[in-house]
C-alpha positions in Angstrom: 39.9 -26.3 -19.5 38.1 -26.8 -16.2 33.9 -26.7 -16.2 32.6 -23.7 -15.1 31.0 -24.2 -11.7 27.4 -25.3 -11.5 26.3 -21.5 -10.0 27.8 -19.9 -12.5 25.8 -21.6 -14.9 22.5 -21.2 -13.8 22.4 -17.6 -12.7 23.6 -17.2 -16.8 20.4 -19.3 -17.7 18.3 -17.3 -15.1 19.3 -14.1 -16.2 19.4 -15.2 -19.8 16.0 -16.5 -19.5 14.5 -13.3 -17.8 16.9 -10.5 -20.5 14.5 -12.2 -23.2 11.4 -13.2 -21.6 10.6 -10.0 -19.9 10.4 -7.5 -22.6 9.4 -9.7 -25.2 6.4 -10.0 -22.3 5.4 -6.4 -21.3 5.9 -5.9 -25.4 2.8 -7.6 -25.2 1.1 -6.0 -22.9 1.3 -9.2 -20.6 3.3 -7.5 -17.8 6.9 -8.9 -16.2 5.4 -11.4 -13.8 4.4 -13.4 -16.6 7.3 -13.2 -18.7 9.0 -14.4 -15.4 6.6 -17.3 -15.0 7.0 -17.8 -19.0 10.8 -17.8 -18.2 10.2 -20.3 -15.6 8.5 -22.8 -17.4 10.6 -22.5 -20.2 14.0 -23.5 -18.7 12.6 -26.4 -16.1 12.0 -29.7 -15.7 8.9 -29.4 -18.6 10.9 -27.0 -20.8 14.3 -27.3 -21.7 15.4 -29.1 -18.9 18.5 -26.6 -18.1 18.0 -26.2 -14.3 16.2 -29.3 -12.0 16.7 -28.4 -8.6 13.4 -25.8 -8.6 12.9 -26.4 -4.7 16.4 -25.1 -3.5 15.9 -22.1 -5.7 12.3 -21.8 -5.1 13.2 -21.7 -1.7 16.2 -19.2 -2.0 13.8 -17.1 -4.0 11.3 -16.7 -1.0 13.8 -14.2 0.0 12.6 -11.9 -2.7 9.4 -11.6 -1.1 10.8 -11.2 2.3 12.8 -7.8 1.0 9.4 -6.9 -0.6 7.6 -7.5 2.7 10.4 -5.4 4.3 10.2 -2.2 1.9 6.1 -2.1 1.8 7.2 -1.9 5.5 8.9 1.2 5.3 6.0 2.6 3.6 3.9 2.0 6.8 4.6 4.4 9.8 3.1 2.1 13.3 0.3 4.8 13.5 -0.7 4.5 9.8 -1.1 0.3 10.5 -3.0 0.3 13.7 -5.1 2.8 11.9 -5.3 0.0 8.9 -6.2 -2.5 12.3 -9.8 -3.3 11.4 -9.6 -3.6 7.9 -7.1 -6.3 8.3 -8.4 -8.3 10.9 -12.3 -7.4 9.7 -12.3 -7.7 5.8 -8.9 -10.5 6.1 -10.7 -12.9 8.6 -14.1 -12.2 6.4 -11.8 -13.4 3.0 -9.9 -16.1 4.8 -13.2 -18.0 6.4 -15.7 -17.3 4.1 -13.4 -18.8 1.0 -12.1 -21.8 3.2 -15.5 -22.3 4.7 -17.0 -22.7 0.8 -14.2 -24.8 -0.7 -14.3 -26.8 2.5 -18.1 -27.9 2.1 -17.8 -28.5 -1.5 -14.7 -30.8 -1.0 -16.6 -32.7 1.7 -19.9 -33.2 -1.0 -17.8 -34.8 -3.0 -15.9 -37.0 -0.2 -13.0 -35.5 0.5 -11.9 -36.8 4.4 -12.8 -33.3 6.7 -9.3 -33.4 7.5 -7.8 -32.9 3.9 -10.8 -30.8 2.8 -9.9 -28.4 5.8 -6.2 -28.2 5.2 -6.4 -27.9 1.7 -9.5 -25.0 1.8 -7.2 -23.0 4.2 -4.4 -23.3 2.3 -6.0 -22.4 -0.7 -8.2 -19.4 0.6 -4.6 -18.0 0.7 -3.2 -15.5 -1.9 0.2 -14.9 -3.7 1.3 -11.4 -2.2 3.9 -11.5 -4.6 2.0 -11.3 -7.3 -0.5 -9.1 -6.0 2.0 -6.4 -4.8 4.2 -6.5 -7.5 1.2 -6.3 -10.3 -0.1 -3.1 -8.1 3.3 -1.3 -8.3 2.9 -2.1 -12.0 -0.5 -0.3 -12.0 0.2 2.1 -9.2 -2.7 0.6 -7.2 -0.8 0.6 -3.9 -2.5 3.9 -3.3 -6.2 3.4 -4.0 -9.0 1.9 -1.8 -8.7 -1.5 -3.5 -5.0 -1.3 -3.1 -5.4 -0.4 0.1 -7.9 -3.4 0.9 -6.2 -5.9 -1.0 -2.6 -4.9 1.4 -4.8 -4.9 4.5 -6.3 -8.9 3.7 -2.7 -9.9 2.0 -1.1 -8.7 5.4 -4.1 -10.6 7.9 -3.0 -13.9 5.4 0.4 -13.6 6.0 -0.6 -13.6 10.0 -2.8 -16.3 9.0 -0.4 -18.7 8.0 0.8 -19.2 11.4 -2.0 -20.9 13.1 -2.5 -22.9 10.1 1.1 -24.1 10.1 0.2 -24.9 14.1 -3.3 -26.7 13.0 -1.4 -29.3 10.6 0.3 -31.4 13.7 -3.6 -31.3 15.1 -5.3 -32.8 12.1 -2.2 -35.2 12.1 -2.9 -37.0 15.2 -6.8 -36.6 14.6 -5.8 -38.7 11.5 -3.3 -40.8 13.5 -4.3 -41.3 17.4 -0.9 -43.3 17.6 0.6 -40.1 17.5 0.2 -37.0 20.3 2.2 -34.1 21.0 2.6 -32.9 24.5 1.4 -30.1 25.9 5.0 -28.6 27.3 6.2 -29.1 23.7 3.4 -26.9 22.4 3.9 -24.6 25.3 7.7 -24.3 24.6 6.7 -23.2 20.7 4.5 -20.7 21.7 7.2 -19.4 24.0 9.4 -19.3 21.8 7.3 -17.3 19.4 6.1 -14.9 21.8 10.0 -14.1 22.2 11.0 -13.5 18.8 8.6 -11.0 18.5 9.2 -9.3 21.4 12.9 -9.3 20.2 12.1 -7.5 17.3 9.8 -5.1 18.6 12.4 -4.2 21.2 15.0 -4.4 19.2 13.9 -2.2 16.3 12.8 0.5 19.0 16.2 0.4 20.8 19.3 -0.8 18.9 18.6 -0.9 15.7 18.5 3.1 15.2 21.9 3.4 17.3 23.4 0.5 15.2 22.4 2.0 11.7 23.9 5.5 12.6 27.0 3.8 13.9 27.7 1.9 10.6 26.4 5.4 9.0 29.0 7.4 10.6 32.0 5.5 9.2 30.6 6.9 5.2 31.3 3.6 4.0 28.1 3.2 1.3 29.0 -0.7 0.7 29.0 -1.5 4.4 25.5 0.1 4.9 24.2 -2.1 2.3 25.6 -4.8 3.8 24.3 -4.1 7.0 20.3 -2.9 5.7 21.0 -6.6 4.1 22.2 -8.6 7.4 19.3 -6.8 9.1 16.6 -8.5 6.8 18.6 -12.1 6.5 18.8 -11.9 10.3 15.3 -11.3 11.2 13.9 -14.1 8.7 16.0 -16.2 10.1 14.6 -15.8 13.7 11.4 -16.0 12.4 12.1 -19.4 10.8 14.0 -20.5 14.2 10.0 -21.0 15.6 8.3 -21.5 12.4 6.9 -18.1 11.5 6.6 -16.1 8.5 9.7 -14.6 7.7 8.2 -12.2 4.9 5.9 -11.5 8.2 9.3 -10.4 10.2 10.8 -8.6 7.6 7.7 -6.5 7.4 7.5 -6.0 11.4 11.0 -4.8 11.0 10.3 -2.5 8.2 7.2 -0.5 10.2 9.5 0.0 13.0 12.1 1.5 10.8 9.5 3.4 8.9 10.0 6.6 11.0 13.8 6.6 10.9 15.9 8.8 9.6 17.7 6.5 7.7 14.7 5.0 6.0 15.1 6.4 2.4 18.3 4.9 2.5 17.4 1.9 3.1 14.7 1.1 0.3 17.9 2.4 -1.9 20.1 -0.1 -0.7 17.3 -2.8 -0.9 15.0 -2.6 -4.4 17.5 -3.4 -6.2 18.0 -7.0 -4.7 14.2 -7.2 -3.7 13.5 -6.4 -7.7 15.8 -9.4 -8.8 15.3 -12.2 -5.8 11.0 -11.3 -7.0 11.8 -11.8 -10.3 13.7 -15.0 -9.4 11.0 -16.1 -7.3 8.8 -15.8 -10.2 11.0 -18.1 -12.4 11.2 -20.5 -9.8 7.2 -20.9 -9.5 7.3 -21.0 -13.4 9.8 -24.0 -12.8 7.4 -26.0 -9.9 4.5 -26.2 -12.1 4.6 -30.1 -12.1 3.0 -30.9 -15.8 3.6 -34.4 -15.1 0.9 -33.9 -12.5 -0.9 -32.6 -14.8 -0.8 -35.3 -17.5 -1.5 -38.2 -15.4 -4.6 -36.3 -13.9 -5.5 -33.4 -16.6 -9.4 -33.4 -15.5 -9.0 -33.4 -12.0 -6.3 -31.1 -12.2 -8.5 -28.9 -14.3 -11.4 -29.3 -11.7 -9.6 -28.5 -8.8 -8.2 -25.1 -10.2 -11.3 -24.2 -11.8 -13.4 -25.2 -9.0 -11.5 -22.9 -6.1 -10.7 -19.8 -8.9 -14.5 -19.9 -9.3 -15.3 -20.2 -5.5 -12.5 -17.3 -4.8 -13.9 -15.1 -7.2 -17.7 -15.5 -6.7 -17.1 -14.8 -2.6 -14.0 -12.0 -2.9 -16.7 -10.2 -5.5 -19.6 -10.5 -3.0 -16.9 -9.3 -0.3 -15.9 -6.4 -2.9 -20.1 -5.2 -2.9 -20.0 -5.1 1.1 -16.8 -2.8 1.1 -16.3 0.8 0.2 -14.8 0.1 -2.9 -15.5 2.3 -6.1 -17.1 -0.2 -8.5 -14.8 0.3 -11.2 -12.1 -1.1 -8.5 -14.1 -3.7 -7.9 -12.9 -6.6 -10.7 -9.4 -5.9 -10.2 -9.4 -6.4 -6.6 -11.3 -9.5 -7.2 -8.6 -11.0 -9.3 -5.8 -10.0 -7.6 -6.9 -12.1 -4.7 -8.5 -15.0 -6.4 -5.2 -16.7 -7.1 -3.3 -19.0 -5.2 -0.5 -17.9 -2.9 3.1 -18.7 -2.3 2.2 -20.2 1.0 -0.1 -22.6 0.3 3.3 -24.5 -1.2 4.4 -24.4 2.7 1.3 -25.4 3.9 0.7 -28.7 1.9 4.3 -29.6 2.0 4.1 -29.4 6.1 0.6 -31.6 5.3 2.4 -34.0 3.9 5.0 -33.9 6.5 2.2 -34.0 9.1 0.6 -37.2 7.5 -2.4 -34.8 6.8 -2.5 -35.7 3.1 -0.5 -38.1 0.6 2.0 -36.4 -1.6 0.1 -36.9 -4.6 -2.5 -34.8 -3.3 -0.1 -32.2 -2.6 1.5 -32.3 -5.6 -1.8 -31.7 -7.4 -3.0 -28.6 -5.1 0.3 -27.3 -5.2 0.0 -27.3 -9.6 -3.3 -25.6 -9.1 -2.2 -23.0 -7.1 1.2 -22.8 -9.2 -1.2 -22.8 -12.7 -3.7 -19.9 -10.8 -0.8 -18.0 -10.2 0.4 -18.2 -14.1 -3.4 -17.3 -15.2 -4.1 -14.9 -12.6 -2.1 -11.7 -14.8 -3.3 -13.2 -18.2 -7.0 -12.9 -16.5 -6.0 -9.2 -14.9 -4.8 -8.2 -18.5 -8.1 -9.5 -20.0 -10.4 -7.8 -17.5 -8.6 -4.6 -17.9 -8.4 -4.7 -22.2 -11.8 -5.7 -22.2 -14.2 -5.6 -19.2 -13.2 -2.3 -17.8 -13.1 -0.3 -20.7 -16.7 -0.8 -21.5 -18.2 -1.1 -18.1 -16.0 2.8 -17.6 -18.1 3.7 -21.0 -21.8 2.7 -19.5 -21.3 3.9 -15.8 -19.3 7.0 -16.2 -20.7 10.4 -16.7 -20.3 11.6 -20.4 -19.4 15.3 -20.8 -18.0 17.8 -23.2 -14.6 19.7 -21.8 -14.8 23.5 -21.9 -14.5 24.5 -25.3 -15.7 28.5 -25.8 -13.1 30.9 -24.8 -13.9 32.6 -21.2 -12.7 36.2 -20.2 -13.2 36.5 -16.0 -10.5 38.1 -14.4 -10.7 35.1 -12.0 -10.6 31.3 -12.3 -11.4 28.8 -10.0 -9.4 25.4 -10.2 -11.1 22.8 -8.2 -14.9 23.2 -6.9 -15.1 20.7 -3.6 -16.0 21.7 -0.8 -13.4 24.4 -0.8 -13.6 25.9 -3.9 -17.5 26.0 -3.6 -17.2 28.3 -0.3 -14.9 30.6 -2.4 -16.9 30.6 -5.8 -20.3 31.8 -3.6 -18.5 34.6 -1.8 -17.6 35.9 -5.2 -21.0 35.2 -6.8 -22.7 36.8 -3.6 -20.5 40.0 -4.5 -21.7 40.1 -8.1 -18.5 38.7 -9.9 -18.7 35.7 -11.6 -15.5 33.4 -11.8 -14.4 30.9 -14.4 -15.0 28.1 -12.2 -13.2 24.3 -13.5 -13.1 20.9 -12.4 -12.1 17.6 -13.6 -14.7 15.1 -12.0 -18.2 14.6 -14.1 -19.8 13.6 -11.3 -18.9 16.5 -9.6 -19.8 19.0 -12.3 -23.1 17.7 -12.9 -24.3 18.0 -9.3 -23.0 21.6 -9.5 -25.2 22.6 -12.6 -27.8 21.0 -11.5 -27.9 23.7 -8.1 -27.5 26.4 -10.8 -23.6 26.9 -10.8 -22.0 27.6 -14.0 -18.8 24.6 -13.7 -16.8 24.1 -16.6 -15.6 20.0 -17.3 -11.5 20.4 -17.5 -8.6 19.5 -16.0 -6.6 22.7 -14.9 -3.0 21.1 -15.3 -3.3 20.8 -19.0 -2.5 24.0 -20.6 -5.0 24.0 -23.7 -7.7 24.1 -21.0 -6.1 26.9 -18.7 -6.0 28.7 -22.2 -9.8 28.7 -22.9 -10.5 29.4 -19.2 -9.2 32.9 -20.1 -5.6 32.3 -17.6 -3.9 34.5 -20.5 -6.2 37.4 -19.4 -7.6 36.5 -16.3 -6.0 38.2 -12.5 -6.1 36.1 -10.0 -6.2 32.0 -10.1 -7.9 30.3 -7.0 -6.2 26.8 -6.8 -8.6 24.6 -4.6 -7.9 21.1 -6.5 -7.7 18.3 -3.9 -4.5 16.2 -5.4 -1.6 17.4 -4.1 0.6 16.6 -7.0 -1.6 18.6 -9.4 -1.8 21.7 -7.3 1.8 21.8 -8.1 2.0 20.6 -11.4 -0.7 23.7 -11.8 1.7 25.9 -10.4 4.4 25.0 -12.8 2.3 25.2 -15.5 0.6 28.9 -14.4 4.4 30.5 -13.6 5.6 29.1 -17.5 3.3 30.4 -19.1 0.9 33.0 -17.7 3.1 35.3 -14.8 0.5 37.8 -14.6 -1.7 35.4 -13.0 -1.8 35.7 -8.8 -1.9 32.5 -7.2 -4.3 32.1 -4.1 -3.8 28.6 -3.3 -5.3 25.6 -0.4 -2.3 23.8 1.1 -3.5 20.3 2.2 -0.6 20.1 4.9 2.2 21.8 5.8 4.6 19.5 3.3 2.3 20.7 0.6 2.1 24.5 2.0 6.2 24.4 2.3 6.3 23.3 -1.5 4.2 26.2 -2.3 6.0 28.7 -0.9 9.4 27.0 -2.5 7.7 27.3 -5.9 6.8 31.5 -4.6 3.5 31.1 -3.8 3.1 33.3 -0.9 -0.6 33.9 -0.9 -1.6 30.2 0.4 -3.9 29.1 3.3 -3.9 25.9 4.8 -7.6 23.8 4.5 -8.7 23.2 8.0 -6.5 26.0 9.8 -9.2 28.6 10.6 -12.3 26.4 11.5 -9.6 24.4 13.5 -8.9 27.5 15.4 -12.7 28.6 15.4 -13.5 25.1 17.3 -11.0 25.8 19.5 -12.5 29.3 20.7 -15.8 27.3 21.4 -14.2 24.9 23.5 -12.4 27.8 25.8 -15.7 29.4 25.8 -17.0 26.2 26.9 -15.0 25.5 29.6 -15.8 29.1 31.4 -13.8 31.4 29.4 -15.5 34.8 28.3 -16.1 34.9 24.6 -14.0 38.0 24.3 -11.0 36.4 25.9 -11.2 33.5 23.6 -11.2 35.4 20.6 -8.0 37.0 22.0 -6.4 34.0 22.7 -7.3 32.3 19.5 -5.8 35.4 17.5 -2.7 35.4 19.6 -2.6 31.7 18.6 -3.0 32.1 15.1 -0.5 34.8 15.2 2.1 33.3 16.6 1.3 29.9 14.4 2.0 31.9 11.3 5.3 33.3 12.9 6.6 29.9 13.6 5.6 28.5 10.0 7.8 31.7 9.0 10.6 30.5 11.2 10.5 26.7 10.3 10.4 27.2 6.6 13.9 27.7 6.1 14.5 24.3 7.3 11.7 22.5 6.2 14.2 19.9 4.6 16.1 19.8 7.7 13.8 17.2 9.9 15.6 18.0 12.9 16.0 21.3 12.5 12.5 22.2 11.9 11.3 19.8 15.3 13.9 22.2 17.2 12.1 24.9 16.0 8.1 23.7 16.8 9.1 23.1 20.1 11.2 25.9 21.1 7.8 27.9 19.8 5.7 26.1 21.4 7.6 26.6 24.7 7.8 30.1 24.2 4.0 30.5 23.5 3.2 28.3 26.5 5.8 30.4 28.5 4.1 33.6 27.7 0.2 32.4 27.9 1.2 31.3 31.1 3.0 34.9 32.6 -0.1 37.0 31.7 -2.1 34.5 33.3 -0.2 35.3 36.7 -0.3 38.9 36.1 -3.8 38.6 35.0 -4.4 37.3 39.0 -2.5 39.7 40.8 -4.4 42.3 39.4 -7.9 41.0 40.2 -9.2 42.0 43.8 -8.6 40.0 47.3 -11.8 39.3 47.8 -12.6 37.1 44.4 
């Protein structure tokens, strides 16, 4: 009987290693990244010894993060990231130098040679976006302002990367002055680079579109995966042609692909790989911790990763106070860039390449970053089991939920700035409204301006039940979260029909699910003091008060008509943009005839 083939074998030991470690892991309360590290550590050269070759998979597994990079582009429309432009480059350059300036100076006071201690401070001021993005999809802090900043500094690291890749040949020849690069070869590099990304920019904006609804036409489902696949392999590889970041690429590619059509079908196509080339990636980290290393050298070792953890956390916390980060967001966004990252492995192998460094140096660096990366979730599970739970305790507001039975025939969900403007029309009319909201903070400084709030959160159903929504008329929905205005309206059409619903539609996606769940009574936030600003400016720019008010009204009439007209095919993207602009054409179109017949009319001699 022949031997099974060496492949065969290890994806069974990587897949058997990750089927037990995983659950066994988030069982725990650990999370998967560490039962992947676990995994990792487990069947390598320290553990069982079942698979050696941890570079070639470690660097097969990169590819992991480049899908990742690639969806988390999708996510991003180009207007959403140049709006996310100044956090990146602002609060990422502010991480990157401040923690490689630090670690720099204390590696110099103890003697380190300014060429290693600047290398090796860069490439440790570097995080693992990996870990960090993966561990916020766990928690669903992608969304929040910490997840947002973390994103914003893992993204301006990634960009980072390259001039530090550049700086290695540099510090070489500062080390070496037998050795000199010339200035056409650096000038070619920078060439090429320039290129590529051009290439991809122009590409995504012109063929890529074309080339995706070609393959899509011929309904083959296996073909378009293999072509969302070929997409991301081919850009990465372009972008290791010159020595860039491929995860870097595959995220370029992914923003300019986040406003096509066949973006949803993509990520399909993609997570599934991305979620098992990650977890792969993980196991091969767990693998490359070198505890020979850390044998031979277990002080140091310990000094080194305790020393830039310390120094990362001390200045990303300081960072953290400067931002506008909630407080209780504060730790977590701490840790999650405090580790080591996935490219400082690339940046002390090139030192060694680039005669920076000696490889045992890099060997230990690379187990301190390797080791932050396995403590890094053990420390974010600690922090959030034990620090967070009692620093939430001391800072947060402390209040009873309503509990006596109301009877107004009208109840208020939500009392922002919305909700308030509502409640004191009401109030000023003599009727007095069973007004609710969720946020302490929020109902304190109500009741401390003399409003009766109730604490309670309107989408459970035992509080809708003591608000009186069993007798009550009318219920004002005026909640800021989108997903629990609808949830609300689920909830209200179950179990109390009577009710009417008056509702605040954040946007028009929120307005159009609305009126599919038959809410017909629902007014969107900033509609009429948009249209009120707009009569100021026309009244401003010459236009009789009188005549603006008339065209404002025709405005807003005809607005409503076309919301009317598109909501049939508000799931129909093309559809509805056919629609807006024949409208909008019309409107202009008709604005414009009374405008000449409005100057025929006037005398000769105006």
């Amino acid at each position: 009987m022949e031997h099974a083939p060496a492949w065969l074998i290890n994806s069974f030991i990587y897949l058997a290693a990750a089927v037990l470690a995983v659950p066994v892991s988030k069982k725990l309360g650990l999370g998967a990244i560490i039962g992947y590290l676990a995994a990792g550590i487990a069947i390598g050269p320290w553990g069982l010894r079942l698979v050696t070759n941890v570079q070639d998979i470690l660097h097969f597994a990169e590819f992991g993060v480049v899908l990742m990079l690639f969806l988390v582009g999708l996510e991003l429309e180009p207007r959403r990231l140049w709006s996310l432009r100044r956090p990146i480059f602002g609060w990422g350059s502010a991480q990157v130098l401040a923690c490689a300036v630090v670690i720099a100076v204390v590696a110099l006071a103890f003697g380190v040679s300014w060429q290693m201690a600047v290398v090796a401070a860069l490439g440790l001021s570097l995080s693992s976006t990996a870990i960090a993005l993966q561990t916020m999809q766990e928690r669903n802090l992608l969304h929040t302002s910490s997840g947002q900043a973390s994103f914003s500094i893992l993204l301006f690291q990634d960009v980072a990367a390259i001039p530090i890749l550049a700086l290695l040949p540099l510090l070489g020849i500062a080390g070496d002055p037998h050795e000199a690069s010339s200035l056409g070869d650096i000038s070619l590099e920078a060439f090429k680079i320039v290129a590529v990304i051009a290439s991809i920019v122009l590409g995504g904006r012109l063929l890529l579109r074309p080339v995706l609804r070609w393959i899509a036409r011929s309904n083959t489902p296996e073909i378009f995966t293999a072509a969302s696949l070929l997409l991301v392999v081919g850009i990465a590889a372009l972008m290791q042609f010159v020595g860039l970041s491929m995860a870097l690429g595959a995220f370029l590619a992914g923003v300019l692909l986040a406003e096509s059509e066949y973006r949803r079908e993509l990520e399909t196509d993609i997570e599934p790989f991305k979620g098992l080339l990650l977890g792969l990636f993980f196991i091969a980290v767990g693998m490359s911790i070198d505890f020979g290393v850390l044998w031979q050298s277990p002080w140091l070792m310990a000094a080194i990763l305790l020393g830039f953890l310390l120094i990362k956390l001390l200045v990303i916390f300081m960072l953290a106070r400067l931002m506008p980060l909630p407080f209780q967001e504060r730790p977590v966004f701490t840790v999650l860039l405090a580790q080591g990252g996935e490219f400082a492995f690339v940046v002390f192998q090139a030192a060694v390449g680039a005669r920076v460094f000696a490889a045992d140096v890099a060997s230990l660096l690379i187990g301190a970053v390797a080791l932050s990366m396995l403590l890094s979730p053990l420390l974010l599970v600690a922090i959030e089991k034990l620090l967070l739970p009692r620093w939430a305790a001391r800072k947060t507001t402390q209040m009873e939920e309503i509990s006596e039975p109301q009877s107004a025939p009208i109840i208020i969900a939500g009392f922002g700035r919305y909700g308030q403007i509502i409640a004191r029309l009401l109030m000023a009319q003599g009727m007095k409204p069973t007004v609710l909201d969720h946020d302490a903070d929020m109902v304190e400084a109500a009741r401390s301006f003399g409003y009766q709030v109730f604490y309670g959160d309107a989408s459970r159903l035992d509080m809708l039940r003591t608000a009186g929504a069993e007798s009550a008329h009318i219920l004002v929905l005026a909640v800021d979260s989108v997903e629990q205005s609808l949830a609300i309206v689920d909830l209200v059409q179950a179990h109390f029909p009577q009710l009417h619903i008056v509702a605040r539609a954040r946007d028009v996606t929120h307005w159009n699910e609305l009126r599919d769940r038959g809410v017909m009574r629902v007014e969107r936030e900033l509609f009429e003091s948009s249209l009120r600003s707009g009569r100021t400016v026309l009244e401003l720019l010459g236009m009789p008060p009188h005549a603006a008010r008339q065209q404002a009204m025709r405005f807003r009439q005809h607005n409503l008509e076309l919301f009317e007209q598109m909501y049939p095919h508000h799931r129909d993207r093309a559809k509805t943009i056919a629609v807006v602009k024949q409208g909008r054409q019309q409107l202009e179109e008709q604005v414009a005839r009374e405008r000449e017949q409005q100057a025929s009319r006037r005398p000769k001699d105006w």
